[in-house]
C-alpha positions as a Markdown table, in Angstrom:
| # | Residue | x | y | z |
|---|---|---|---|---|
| 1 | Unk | -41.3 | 143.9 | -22.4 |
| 2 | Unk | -39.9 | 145.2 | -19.2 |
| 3 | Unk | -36.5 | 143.5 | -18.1 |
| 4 | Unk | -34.7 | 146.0 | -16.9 |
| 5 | Unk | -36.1 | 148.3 | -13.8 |
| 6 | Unk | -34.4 | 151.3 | -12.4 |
| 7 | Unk | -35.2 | 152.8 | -9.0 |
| 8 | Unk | -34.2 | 156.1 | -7.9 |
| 9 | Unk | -33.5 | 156.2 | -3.9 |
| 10 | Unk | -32.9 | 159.4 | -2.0 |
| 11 | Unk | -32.4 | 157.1 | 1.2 |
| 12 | Unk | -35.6 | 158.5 | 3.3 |
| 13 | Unk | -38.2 | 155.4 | 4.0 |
| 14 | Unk | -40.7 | 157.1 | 1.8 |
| 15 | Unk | -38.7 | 156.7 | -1.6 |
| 16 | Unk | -38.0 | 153.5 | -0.2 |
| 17 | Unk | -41.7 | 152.2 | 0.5 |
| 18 | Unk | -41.7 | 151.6 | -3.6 |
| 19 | Unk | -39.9 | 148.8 | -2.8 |
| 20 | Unk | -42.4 | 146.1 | -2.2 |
| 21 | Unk | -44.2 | 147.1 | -5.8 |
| 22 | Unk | -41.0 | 147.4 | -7.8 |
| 23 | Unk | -39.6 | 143.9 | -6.6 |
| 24 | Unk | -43.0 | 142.2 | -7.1 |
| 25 | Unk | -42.5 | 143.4 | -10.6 |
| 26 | Unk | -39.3 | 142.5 | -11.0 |
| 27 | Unk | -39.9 | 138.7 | -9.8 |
| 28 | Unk | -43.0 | 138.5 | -11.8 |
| 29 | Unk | -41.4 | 140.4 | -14.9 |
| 30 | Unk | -38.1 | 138.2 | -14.3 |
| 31 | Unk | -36.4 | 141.4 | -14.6 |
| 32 | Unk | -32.9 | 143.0 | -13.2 |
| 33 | Unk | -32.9 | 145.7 | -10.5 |
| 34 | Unk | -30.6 | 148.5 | -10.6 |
| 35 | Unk | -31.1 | 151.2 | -7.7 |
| 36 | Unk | -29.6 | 154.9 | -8.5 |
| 37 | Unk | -28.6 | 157.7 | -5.9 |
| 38 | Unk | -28.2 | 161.0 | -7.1 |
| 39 | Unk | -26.0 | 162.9 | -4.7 |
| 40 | Unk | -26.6 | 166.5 | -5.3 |
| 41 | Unk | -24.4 | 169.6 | -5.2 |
| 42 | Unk | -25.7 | 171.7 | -2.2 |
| 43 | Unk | -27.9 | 169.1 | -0.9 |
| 44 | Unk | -30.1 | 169.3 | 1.5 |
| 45 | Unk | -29.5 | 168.1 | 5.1 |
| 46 | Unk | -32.9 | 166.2 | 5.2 |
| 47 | Unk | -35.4 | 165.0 | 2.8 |
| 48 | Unk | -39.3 | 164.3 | 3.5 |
| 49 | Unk | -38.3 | 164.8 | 6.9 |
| 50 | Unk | -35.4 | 162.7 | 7.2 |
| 51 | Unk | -32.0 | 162.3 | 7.2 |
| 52 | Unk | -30.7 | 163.1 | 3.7 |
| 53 | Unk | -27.4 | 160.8 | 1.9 |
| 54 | Unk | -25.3 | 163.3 | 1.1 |
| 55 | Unk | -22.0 | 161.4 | 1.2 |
| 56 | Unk | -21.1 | 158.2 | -1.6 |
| 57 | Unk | -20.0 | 156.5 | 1.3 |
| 58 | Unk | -23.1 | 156.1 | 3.1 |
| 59 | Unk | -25.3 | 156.1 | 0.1 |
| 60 | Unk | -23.4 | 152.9 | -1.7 |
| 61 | Unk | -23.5 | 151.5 | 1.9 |
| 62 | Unk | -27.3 | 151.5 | 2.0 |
| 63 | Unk | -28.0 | 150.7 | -1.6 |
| 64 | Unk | -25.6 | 147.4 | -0.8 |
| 65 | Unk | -28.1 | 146.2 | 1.8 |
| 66 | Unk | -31.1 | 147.1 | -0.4 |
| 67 | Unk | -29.2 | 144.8 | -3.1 |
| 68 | Unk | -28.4 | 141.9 | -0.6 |
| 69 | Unk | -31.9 | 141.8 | 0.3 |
| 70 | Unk | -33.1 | 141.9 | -3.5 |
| 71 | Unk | -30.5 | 139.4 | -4.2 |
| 72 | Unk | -31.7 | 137.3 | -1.3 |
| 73 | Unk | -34.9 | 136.8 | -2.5 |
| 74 | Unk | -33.9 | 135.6 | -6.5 |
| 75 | Unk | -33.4 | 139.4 | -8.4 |
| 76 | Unk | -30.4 | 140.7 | -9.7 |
| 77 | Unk | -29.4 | 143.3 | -8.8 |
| 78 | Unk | -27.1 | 146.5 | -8.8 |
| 79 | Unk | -26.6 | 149.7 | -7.2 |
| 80 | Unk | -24.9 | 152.9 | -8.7 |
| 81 | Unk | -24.0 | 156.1 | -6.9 |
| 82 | Unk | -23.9 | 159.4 | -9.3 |
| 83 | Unk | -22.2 | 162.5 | -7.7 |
| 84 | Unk | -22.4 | 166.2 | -7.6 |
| 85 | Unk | -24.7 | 166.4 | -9.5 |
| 86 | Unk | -26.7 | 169.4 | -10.4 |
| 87 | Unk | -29.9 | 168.1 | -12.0 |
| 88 | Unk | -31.1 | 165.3 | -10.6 |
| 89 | Unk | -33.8 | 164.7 | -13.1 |
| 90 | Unk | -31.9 | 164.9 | -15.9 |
| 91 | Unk | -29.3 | 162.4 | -14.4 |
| 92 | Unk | -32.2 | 159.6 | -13.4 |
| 93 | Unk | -33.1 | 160.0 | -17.2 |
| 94 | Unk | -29.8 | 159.1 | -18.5 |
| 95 | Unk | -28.8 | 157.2 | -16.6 |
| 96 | Unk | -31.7 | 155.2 | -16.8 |
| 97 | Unk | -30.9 | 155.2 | -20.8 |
| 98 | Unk | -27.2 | 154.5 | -20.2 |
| 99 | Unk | -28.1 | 151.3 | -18.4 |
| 100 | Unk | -30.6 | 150.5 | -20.9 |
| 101 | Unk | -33.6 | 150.3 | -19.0 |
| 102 | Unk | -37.1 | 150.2 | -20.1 |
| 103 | Unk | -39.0 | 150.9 | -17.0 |
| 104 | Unk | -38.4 | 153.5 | -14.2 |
| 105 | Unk | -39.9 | 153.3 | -10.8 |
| 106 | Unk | -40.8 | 156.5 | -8.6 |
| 107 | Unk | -43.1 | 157.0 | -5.7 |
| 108 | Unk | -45.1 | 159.7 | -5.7 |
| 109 | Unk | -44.8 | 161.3 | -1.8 |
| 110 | Unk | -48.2 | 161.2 | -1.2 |
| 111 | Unk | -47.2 | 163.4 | 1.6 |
| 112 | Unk | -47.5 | 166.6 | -0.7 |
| 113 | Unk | -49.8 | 164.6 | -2.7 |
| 114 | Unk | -49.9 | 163.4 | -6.9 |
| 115 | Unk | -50.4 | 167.0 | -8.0 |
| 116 | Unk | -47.4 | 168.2 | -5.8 |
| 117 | Unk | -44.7 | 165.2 | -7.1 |
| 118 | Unk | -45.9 | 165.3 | -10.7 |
| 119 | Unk | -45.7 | 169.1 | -10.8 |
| 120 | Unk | -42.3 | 169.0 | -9.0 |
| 121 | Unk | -39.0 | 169.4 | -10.6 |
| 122 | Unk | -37.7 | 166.1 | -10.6 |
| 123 | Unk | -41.2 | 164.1 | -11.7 |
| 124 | Unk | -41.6 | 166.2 | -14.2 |
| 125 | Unk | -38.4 | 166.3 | -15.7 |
| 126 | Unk | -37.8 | 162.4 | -16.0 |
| 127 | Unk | -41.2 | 162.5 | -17.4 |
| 128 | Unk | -40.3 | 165.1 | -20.1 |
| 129 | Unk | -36.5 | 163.7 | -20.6 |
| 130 | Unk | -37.3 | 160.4 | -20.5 |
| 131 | Unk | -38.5 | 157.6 | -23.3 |
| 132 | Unk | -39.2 | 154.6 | -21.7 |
| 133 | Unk | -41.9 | 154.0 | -19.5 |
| 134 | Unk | -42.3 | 155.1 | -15.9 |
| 135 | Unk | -44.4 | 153.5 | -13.1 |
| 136 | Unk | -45.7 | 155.9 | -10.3 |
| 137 | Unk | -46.6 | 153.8 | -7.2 |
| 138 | Unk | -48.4 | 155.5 | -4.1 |
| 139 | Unk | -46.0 | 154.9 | -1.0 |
| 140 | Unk | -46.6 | 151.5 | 0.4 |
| 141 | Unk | -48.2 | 151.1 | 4.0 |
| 142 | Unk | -46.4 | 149.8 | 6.6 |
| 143 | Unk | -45.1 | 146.4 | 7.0 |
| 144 | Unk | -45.8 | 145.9 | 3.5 |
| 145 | Unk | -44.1 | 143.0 | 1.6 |
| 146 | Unk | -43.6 | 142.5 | -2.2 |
| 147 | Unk | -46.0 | 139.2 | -1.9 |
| 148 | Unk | -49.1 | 141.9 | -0.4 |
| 149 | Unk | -48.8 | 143.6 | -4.0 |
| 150 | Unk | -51.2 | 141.9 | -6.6 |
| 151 | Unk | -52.9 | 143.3 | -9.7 |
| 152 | Unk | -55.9 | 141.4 | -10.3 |
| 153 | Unk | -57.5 | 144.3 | -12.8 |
| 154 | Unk | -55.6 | 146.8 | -15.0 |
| 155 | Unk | -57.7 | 149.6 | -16.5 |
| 156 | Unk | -56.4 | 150.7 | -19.6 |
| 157 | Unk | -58.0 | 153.7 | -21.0 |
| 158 | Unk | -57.9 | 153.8 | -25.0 |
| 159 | Unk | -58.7 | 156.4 | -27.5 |
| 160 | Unk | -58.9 | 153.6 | -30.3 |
| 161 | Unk | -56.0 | 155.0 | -32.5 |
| 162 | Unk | -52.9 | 153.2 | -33.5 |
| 163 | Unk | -51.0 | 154.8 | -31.0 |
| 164 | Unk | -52.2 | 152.5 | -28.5 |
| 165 | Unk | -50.2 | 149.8 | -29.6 |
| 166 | Unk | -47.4 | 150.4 | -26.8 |
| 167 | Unk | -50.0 | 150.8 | -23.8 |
| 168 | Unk | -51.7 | 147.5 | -24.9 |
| 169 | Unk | -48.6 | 145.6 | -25.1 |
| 170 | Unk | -47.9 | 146.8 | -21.7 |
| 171 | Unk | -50.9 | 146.3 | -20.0 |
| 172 | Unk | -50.6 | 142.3 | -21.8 |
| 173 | Unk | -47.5 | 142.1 | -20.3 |
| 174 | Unk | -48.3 | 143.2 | -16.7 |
| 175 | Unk | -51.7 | 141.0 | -17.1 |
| 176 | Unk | -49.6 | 138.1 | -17.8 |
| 177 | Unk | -47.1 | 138.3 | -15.4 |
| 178 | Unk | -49.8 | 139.0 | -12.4 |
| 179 | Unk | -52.7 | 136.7 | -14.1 |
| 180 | Unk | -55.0 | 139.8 | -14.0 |
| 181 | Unk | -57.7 | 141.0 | -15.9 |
| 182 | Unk | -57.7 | 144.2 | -18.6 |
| 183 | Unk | -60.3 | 146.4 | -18.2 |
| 184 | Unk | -60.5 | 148.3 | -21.9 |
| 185 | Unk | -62.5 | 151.6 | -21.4 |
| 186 | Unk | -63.2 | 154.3 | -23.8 |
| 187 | Unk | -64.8 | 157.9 | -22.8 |
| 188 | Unk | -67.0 | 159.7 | -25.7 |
| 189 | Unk | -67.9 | 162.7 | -24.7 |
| 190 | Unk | -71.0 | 164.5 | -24.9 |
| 191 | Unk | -71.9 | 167.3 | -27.1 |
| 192 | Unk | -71.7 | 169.4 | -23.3 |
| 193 | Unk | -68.0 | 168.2 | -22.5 |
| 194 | Unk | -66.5 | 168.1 | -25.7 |
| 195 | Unk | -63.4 | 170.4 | -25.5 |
| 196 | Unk | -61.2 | 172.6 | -28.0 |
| 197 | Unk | -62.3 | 174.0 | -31.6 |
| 198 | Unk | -64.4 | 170.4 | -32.4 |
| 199 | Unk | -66.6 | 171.0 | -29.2 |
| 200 | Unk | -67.0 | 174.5 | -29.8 |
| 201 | Unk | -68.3 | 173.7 | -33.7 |
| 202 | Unk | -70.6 | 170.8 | -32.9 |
| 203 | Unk | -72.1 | 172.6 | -30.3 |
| 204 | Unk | -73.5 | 175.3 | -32.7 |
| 205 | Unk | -74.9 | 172.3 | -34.1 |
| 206 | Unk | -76.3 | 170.2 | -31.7 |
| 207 | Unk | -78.8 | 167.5 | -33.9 |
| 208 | Unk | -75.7 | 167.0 | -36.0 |
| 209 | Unk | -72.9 | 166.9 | -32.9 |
| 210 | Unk | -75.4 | 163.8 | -31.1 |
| 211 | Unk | -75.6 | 161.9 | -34.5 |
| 212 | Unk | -71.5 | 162.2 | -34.9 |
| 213 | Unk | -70.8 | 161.2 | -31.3 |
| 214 | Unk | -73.5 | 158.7 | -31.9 |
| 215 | Unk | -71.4 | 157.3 | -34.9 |
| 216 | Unk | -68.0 | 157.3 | -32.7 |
| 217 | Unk | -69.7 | 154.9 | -30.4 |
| 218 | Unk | -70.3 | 152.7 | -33.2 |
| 219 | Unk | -66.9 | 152.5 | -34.1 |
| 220 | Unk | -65.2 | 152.5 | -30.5 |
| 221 | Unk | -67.1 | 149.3 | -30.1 |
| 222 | Unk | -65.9 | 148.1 | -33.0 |
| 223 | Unk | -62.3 | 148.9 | -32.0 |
| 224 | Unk | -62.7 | 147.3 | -29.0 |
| 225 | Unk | -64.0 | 144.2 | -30.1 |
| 226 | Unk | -61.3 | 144.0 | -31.9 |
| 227 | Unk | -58.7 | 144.6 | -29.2 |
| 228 | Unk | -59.9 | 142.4 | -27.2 |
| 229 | Unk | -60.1 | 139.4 | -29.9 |
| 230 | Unk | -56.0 | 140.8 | -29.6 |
| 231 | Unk | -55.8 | 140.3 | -25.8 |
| 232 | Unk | -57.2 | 136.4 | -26.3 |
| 233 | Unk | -54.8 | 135.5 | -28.6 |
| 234 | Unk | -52.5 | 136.4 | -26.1 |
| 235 | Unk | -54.1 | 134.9 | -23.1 |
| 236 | Unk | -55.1 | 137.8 | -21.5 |
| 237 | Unk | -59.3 | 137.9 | -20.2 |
| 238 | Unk | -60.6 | 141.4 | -20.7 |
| 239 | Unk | -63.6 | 143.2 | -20.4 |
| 240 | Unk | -64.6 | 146.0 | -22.6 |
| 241 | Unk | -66.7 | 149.4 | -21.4 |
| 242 | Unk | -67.6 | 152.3 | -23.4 |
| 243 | Unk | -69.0 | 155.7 | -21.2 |
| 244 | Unk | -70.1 | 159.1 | -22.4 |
| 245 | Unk | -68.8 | 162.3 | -20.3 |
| 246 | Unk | -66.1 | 163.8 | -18.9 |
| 247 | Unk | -63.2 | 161.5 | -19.4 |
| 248 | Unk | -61.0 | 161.9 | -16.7 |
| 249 | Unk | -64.2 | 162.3 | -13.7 |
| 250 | Unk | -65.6 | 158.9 | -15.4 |
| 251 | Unk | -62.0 | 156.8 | -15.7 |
| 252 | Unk | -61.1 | 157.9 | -11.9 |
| 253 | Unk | -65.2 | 156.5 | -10.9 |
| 254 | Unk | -64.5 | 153.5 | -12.5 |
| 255 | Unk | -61.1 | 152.6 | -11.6 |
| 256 | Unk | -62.7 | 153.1 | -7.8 |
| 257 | Unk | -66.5 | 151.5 | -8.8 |
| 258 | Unk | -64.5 | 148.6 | -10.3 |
| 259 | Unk | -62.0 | 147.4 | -7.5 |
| 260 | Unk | -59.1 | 148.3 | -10.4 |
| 261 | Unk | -55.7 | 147.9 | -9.0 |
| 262 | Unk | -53.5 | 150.0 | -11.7 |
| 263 | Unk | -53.8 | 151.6 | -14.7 |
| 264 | Unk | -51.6 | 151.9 | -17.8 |
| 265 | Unk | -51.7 | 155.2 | -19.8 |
| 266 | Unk | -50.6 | 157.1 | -22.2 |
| 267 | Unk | -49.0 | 160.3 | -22.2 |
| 268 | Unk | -46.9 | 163.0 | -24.9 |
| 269 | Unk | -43.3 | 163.8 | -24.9 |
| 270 | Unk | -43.2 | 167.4 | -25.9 |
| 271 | Unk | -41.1 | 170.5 | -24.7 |
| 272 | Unk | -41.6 | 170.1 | -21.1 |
| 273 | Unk | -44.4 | 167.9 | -19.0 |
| 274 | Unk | -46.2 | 170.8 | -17.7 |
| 275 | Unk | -47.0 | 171.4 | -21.1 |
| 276 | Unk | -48.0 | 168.1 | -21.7 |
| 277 | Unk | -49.7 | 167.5 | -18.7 |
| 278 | Unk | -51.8 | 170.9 | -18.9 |
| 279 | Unk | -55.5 | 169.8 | -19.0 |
| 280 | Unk | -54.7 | 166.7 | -19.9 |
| 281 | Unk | -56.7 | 163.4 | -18.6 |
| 282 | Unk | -53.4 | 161.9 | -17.5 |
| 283 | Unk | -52.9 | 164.7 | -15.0 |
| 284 | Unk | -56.4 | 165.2 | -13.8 |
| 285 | Unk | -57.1 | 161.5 | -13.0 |
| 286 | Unk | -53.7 | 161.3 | -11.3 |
| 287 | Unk | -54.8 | 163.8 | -9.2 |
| 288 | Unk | -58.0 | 161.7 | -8.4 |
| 289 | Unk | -57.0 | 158.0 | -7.9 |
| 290 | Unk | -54.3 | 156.4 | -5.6 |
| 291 | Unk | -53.3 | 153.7 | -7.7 |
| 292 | Unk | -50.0 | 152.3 | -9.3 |
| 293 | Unk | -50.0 | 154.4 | -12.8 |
| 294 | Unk | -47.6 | 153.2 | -15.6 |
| 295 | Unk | -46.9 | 155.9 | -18.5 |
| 296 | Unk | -45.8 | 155.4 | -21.6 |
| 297 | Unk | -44.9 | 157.7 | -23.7 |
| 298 | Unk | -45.9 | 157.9 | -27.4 |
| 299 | Unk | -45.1 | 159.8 | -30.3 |
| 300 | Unk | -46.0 | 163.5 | -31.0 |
| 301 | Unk | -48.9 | 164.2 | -32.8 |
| 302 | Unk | -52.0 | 166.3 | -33.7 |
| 303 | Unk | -54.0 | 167.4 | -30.5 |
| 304 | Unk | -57.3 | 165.2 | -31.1 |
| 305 | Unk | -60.4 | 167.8 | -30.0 |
């Protein structure tokens, strides 16, 4: 599913600490490498306190050694330099389509934290621009090396529609290629936390609301059972949980409570990602857990209160 990962580098060592998780993936996945520097018009002198690449020169001579060293250890590899360029998000994004790709890798700079990067102007216009899937990764610790990464349990969060159908094919393929477990997880709210027009009717109607949500247990374990019967046939071990609450406060406790080492999602292409990503559960357990997240994007549809 994912052969082809491109990695935007702005030169500073923290954009560069994805390094280690991207080229586990790509030995694992078997997949190419190409790294992209955007060199903007106006840029600044220094980025997350460092020296910035402004000049192709010195950005194609720094992407080179990133490439012998990727090369070194078994993954193709490529570097491109993109110039004066005015929108740096927009260029990641097509470039990222020009070459094909179907994963894109960006660190988040925990230095101004989740919220901070995915609210930013280049996040979350890759997000918005961009089809294929992106992997944030937190900004690896010091000394790290692509064999310290391991994923030994992906939580993958479902809302049992037919829409999940990307995220489970990804979360199969990043089980197989790191021999991890799936962790399938569904949220049903309570009468109390139920949101938009739904939770606003059932709650006039409390008896009947807790008999309905009742119900949707029934059936999320249904669905689930039969996910997972999916997941065998494809060699994958799972687990299966089903909570009641507050969705995004219960899927960032259990990714913590259960030693879970990513998560795969699903998220909306709309307008623009702060309008996606406005109360949304993919935002608010972002903002909670420091973990590898992989996005995938999925068709528009009808908001599901």
């Amino acid at each position: 599913m994912f052969t082809h990962l491109v990695v935007p580098l702005d030169g500073s060592q923290l954009a560069e600490s994805v390094l280690p998780a991207a080229t586990a993936f790509a030995k694992r996945l078997n997949a190419r490498v190409t790294l992209l520097h955007v060199i903007e018009r106006s840029a600044p002198v220094r980025v997350h306190g460092e020296r910035h690449l402004t000049q192709a020169a010195d950005a194609e001579t720094y992407l080179a050694e990133i490439v012998a060293r990727l090369t070194g250890v078994g993954i193709e590899s490529s570097a491109e330099v993109v110039q004066v360029i005015t929108d740096v998000a927009n260029t990641i994004a097509a470039r990222a389509n020009h070459h094909g790709a179907d994963l894109v890798v960006l660190c988040t700079h925990g230095g101004r934290g989740v919220r901070g990067f995915l609210y930013g102007r280049v996040a979350q216009q890759v997000l918005a621009h961009l089809a294929v899937p992106v992997l944030l990764l937190p900004p690896a610790k010091p000394d790290e090396s692509p064999d310290d990464f391991e994923i030994h349990r992906v939580l993958l969060p479902l809302e049992g529609t037919h829409q999940a159908d990307e995220t489970i094919a990804a979360a199969c393929t990043i089980a197989r290629a790191f021999s991890s477990e799936v962790l399938l997880m569904t949220v049903v709210p309570t009468v109390n936390t139920m949101s938009g027009s739904r939770g606003a009717a059932l709650r006039l109607m409390p008896h009947t609301a807790a008999a309905v949500l009742d119900d949707e247990v029934g059936r999320v374990r249904d669905y689930l059972a039969g996910v997972r019967a999916q997941l065998a046939e494809e060699g994958v071990r799972s687990e299966s949980i089903i909570e009641r609450g507050e969705p995004f406060k219960i899927l960032a406790d259990t990714s913590a409570r259960r030693d879970v080492d990513a998560i795969v999602m699903a998220t909306h292409g709309r307008a623009g990602v702060s309008v996606v990503w406005a109360g949304s559960i993919a935002a608010r357990i972002l903002e909670r857990t420091p973990l590898p997240i992989l996005l995938i994007r999925i068709a528009e549809r009808t908001e599901r209160v």
